[in-house]
C-alpha positions in Angstrom: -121.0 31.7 111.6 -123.6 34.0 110.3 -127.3 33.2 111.1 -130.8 35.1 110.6 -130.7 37.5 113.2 -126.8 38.4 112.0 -127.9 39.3 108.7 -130.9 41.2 109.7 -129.1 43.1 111.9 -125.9 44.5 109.3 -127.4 47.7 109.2 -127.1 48.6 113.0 -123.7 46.6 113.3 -120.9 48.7 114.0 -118.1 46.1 113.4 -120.0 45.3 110.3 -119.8 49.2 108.9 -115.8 48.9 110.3 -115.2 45.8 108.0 -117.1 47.5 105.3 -114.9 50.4 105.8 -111.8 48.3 105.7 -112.9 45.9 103.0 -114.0 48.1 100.7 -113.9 52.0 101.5 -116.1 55.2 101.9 -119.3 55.0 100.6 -120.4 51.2 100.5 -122.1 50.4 103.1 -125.7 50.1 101.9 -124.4 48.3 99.0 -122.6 45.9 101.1 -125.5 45.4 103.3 -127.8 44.3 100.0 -125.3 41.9 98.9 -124.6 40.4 102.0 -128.0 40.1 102.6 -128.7 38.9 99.1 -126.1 36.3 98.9 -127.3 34.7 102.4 -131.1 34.1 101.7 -130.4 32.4 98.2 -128.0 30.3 100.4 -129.9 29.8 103.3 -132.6 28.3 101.2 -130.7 25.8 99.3 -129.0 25.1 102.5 -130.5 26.2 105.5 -130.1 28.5 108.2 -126.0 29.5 109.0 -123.6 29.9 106.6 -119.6 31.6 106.9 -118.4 34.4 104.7 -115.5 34.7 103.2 -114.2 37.1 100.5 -111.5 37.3 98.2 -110.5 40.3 96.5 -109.9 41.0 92.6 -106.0 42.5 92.3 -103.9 45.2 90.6 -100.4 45.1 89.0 -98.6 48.4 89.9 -95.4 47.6 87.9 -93.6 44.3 87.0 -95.7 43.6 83.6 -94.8 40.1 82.6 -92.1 39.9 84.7 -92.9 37.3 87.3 -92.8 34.1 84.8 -89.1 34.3 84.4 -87.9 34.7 88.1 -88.8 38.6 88.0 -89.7 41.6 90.7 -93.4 43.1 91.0 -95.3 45.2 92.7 -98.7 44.4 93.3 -102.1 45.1 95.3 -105.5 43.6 96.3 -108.2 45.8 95.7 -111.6 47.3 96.8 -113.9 44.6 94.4 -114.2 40.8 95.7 -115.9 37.3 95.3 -117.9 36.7 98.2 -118.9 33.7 99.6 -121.3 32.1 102.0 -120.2 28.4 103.0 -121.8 25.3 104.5 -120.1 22.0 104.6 -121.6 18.9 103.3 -120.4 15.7 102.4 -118.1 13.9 99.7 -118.6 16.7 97.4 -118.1 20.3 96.6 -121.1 22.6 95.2 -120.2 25.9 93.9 -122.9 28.0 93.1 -122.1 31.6 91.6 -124.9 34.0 90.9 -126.0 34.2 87.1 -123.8 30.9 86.0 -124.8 27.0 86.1 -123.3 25.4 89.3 -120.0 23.7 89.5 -119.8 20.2 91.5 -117.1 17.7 91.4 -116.8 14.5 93.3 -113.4 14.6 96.3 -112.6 11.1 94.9 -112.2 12.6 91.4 -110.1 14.8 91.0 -107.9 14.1 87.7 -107.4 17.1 85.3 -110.1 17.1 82.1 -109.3 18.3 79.3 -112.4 19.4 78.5 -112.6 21.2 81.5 -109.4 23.5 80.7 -111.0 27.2 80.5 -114.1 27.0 83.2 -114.2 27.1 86.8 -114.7 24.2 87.4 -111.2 23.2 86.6 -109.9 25.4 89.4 -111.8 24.0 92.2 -110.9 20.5 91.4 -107.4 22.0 90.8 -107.1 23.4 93.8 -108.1 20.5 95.8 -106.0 18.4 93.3 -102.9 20.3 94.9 -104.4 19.8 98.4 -104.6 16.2 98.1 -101.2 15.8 96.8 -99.5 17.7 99.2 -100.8 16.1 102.3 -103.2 18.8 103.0 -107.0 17.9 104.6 -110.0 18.6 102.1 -113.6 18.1 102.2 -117.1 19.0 101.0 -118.9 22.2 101.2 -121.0 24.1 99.6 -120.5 27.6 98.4 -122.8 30.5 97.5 -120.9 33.2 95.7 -121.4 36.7 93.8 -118.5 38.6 92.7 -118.0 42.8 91.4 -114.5 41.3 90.6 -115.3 42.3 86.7 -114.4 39.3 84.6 -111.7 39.5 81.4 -110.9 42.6 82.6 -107.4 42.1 84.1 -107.8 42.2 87.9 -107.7 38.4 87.9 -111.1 37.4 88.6 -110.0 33.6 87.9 -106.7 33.8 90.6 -109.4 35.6 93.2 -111.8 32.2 93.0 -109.4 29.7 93.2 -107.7 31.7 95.9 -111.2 31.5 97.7 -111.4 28.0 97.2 -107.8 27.2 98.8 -109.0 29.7 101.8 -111.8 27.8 102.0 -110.5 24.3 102.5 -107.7 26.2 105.0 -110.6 27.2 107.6 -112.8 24.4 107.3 -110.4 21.3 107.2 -107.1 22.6 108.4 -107.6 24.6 111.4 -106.8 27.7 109.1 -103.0 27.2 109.8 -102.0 26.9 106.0 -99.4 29.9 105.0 -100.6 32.5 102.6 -98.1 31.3 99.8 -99.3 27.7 100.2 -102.5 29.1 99.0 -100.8 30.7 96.3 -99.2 27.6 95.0 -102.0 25.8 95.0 -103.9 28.2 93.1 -101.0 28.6 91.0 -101.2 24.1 90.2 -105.2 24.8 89.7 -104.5 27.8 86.9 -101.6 26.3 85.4 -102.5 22.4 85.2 -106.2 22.0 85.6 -107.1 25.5 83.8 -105.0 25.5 81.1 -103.3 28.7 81.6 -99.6 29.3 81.6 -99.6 31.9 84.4 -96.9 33.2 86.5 -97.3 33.8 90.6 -98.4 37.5 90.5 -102.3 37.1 90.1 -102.2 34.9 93.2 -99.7 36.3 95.5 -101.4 39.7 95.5 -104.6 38.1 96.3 -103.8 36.1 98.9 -101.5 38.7 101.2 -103.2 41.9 100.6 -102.5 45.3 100.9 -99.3 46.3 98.5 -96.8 43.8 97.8 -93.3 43.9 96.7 -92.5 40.4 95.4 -88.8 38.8 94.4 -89.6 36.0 92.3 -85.9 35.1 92.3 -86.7 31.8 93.9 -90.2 30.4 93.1 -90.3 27.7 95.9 -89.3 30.7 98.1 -90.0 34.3 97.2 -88.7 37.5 98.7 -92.1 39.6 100.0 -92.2 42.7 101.3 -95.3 44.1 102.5 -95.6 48.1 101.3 -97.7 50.9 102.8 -99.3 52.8 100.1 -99.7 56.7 101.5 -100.7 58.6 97.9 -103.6 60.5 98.7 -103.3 63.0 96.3 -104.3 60.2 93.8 -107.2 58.2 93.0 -107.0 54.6 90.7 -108.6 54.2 88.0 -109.0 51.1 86.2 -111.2 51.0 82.8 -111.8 48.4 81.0 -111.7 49.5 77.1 -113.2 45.9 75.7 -112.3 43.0 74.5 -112.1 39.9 75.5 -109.1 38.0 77.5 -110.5 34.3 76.8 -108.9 33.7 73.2 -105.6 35.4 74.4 -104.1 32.3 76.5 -101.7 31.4 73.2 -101.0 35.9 73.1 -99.9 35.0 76.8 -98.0 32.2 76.8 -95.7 34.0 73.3 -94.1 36.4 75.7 -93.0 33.9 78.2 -92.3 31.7 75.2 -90.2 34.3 73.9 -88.6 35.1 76.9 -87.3 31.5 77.7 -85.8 31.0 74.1 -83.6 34.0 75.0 -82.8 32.4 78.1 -82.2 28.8 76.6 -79.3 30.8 74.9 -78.0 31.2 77.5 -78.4 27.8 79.5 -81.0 29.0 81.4 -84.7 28.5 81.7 -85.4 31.8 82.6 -84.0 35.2 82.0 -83.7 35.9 85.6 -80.7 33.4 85.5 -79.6 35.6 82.5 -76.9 38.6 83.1 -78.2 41.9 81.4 -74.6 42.6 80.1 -74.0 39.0 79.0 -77.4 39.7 76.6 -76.3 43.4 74.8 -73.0 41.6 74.5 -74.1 39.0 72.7 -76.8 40.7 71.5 -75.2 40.8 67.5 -75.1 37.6 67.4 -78.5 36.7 69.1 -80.6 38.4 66.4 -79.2 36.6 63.6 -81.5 33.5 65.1 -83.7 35.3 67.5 -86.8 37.5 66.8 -86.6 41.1 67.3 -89.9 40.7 68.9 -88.2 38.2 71.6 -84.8 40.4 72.2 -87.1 43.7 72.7 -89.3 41.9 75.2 -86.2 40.7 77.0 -84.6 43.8 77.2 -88.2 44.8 78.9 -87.8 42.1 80.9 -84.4 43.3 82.3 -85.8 47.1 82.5 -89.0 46.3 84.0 -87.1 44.6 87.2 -85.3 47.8 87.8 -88.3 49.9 87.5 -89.7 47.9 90.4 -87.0 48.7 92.3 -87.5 52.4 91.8 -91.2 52.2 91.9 -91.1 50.8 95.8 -88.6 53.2 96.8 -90.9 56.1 95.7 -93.7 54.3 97.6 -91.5 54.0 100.8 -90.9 57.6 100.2 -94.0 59.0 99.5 -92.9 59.8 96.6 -95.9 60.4 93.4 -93.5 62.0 91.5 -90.9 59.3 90.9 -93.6 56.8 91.3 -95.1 58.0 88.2 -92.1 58.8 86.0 -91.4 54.8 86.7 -95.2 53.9 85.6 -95.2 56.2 82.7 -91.8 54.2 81.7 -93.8 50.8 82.1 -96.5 51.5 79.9 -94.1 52.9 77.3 -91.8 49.8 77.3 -95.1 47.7 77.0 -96.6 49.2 74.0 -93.2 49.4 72.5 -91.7 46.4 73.8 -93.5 43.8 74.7 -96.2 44.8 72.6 -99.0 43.5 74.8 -101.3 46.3 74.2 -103.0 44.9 71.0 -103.3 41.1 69.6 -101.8 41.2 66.3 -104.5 42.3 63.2 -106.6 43.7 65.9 -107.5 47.3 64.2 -109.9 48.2 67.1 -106.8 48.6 69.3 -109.2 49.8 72.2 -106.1 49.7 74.9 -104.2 52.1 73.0 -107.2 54.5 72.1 -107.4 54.3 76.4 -104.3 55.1 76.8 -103.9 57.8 74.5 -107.2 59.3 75.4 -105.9 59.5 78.9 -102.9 61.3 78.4 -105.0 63.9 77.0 -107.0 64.4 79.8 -106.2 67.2 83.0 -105.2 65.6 86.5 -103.7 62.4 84.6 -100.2 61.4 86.7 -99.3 58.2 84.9 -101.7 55.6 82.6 -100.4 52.1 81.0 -101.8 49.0 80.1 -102.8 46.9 83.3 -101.9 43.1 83.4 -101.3 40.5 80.8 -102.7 43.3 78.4 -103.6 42.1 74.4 -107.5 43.4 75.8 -108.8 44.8 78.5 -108.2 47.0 81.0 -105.7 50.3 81.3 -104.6 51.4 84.7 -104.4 55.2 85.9 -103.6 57.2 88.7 -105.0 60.6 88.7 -105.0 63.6 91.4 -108.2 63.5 93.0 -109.4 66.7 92.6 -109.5 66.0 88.7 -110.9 62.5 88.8 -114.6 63.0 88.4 -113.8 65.1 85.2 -111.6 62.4 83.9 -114.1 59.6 84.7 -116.6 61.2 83.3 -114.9 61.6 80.1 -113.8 58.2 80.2 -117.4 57.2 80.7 -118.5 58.8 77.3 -116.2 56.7 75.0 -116.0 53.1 77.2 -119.5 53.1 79.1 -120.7 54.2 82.3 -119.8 50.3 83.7 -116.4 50.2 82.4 -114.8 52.9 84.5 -113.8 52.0 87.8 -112.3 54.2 90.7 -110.9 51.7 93.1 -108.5 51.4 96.1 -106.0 49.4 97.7 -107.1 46.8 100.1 -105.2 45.6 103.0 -106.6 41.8 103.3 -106.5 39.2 101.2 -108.5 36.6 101.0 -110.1 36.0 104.2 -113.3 33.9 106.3 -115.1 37.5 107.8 -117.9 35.7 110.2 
């Protein structure tokens, strides 16, 4: 637990600087120290002296776009942006007070889903302890303190990264911290899904709550395949920039892919088109379109392309190799504008993700560039060789803002309690 003299003492802390380091790479430090410091006097005088932090970090999708709400493959990454927390316990209750927005407290003894709640924060924390409950899991009051550079609508899952927080939360204080990483996810999964209001797949939460770079096998939701991948491309920076827009009127943009997915599927007797055979689709695939929208057969047929771009995608990464890697990212982006057209909403005629896009491919040192996450608005995704990527940022900084453009990094913890 962090006290006074802790905090005051950051700056000539050595394991501090090392977890700063790990957390959230070169060059943060004072920042770091500011926030921490910040964070803990607005808490301590609500709530006195001590606190614990914890942090949870925003996320990336490297490849698998809408793929991981029918049974599909991704590859995913926690990054170098969190929500941090400083925690007390208290009694009967939960108090969740975040930096700049009105407090959130819910009672333990009520914890039935509101409507009216479906869309706000609040509906994940008493999702998440919703899921707890029902499970057999302990839960409890606290309250939480909590800023976040996790930049909201944006596409790096700001939502999945709180409620991931929340479920780490109730895992140190009331259950000896011995809950699994993918209990966490599903129970952050419950809180999105049924409290929240949004038809979500695993992705945003499984990235956030192993860290580093994950290979996930969605094959079996009760039981995934992970594979935990080292990511060695130092020749390239990440860029993520958000073009505008907003992601909070998209939820029904969202839910039409999976939607269109599973009615393919139902042709099939399936729920999902993992249960689907590729060939079994193109052979039938005549027939199919005399019933089915175009727009539901192409995004299946990116569905079935995307999982074996995955594949290729973590080889490359095993291999160390950018060059493949990027070829198979380049691919992505190309079958989502084209395919599962999730770069625009439709009778948008701003159309900022392609103008990104675009605009990057026209710019020196740019490796591969393609719409990042559940797309419609938002934020692109680029990887770009580092001795080019101030020039491209910078040009990237005249059309979208100096505070959309982000250079970022892979971070190897999830969501964690730090001290």
């Amino acid at each position: 637990m962090a006290d006074r003299k802790t905090i005051e003492g950051l700056a000539n802390s050595a394991d501090f600087a090392q977890l700063v380091q790990r957390l959230y790479g070169d060059g943060k430090l004072e920042y770091q120290i500011d926030r921490y410091r910040q964070i803990y006097d607005i808490h301590s005088k609500k709530y006195g002296e001590g606190g614990i932090f914890y942090s949870s970090p925003g996320r990336i999708e490297v490849c698998g776009n809408h793929t991981d709400h029918n049974n599909g493959k991704v590859l995913c990454a926690s990054i170098t942006v969190d929500t941090l927390a400083c925690v007390t316990p208290c009694e009967g209750e939960i108090i969740v007070e975040s930096i700049g927005f009105s407090p959130i407290r819910i009672s333990l003894t009520d914890l039935a889903a509101r409507k009216n709640e479906e869309g706000k924060a609040v509906a994940l924390v008493r999702g998440v302890c919703a899921y707890f409950k029902e499970n057999g899991l302990n839960i409890g009051g606290f309250c939480a303190t909590t800023t976040s550079d996790v930049f909201r609508g944006a596409g790096v899952s700001s939502s999945a990264c709180f409620e991931v927080l929340m479920a780490e939360i109730l895992n140190q204080m009331y259950n000896g911290g011995e809950i699994d990483k993918f209990t966490k996810v599903k129970a952050s999964h419950y809180a999105e899904n049924k409290y929240f209001g949004k038809p979500c797949g695993l992705l945003d939460q499984s990235a956030i709550s192993f860290g580093g770079v994950s290979y996930i096998d969605f094959k079996s939701t009760k039981a995934p395949t992970f594979k935990s991948m080292d990511w060695n491309f130092d020749n390239m920076n990440i860029v993520l920039t958000n073009t505008g827009g907003d992601h909070s009127d998209l939820t029904d943009n969202y839910a039409g892919i999976r939607t269109d997915m599973e009615i393919v599927a139902q042709q099939f007797n399936a729920k999902k088109l993992r249960k689907v055979k590729e060939s079994d689709f193109y052979d039938r695939l005549p027939q199919l379109q005399d019933t089915i929208s175009g727009r539901a057969l192409m995004r299946t047929m990116h569905f079935f392309d995307e999982n074996k771009r995955v594949d290729v995608c973590a080889k490359a990464i095993a291999k160390n190799n950018d060059r493949k890697f990027c070829e198979m990212i380049n691919k992505s982006g190309e079958s989502s504008y084209t395919m599962l057209q999730n770069c625009y909403p439709e009778g948008d005629v701003y159309q900022r993700i392609p103008l990104g896009i675009n605009l990057s491919k026209k710019i020196d040192g740019v490796k591969a560039v393609r719409v990042h996450g559940g797309g419609f608005a938002g934020t692109i995704i680029a990887y770009v060789e580092k001795s080019k990527c101030d020039g491209y940022v910078e040009q990237m900084k005249k059309v979208f803002d100096d505070s959309n453009v982000y250079v970022i990094g892979v971070r190897n913890d999830g969501t964690k309690r730090l001290f």
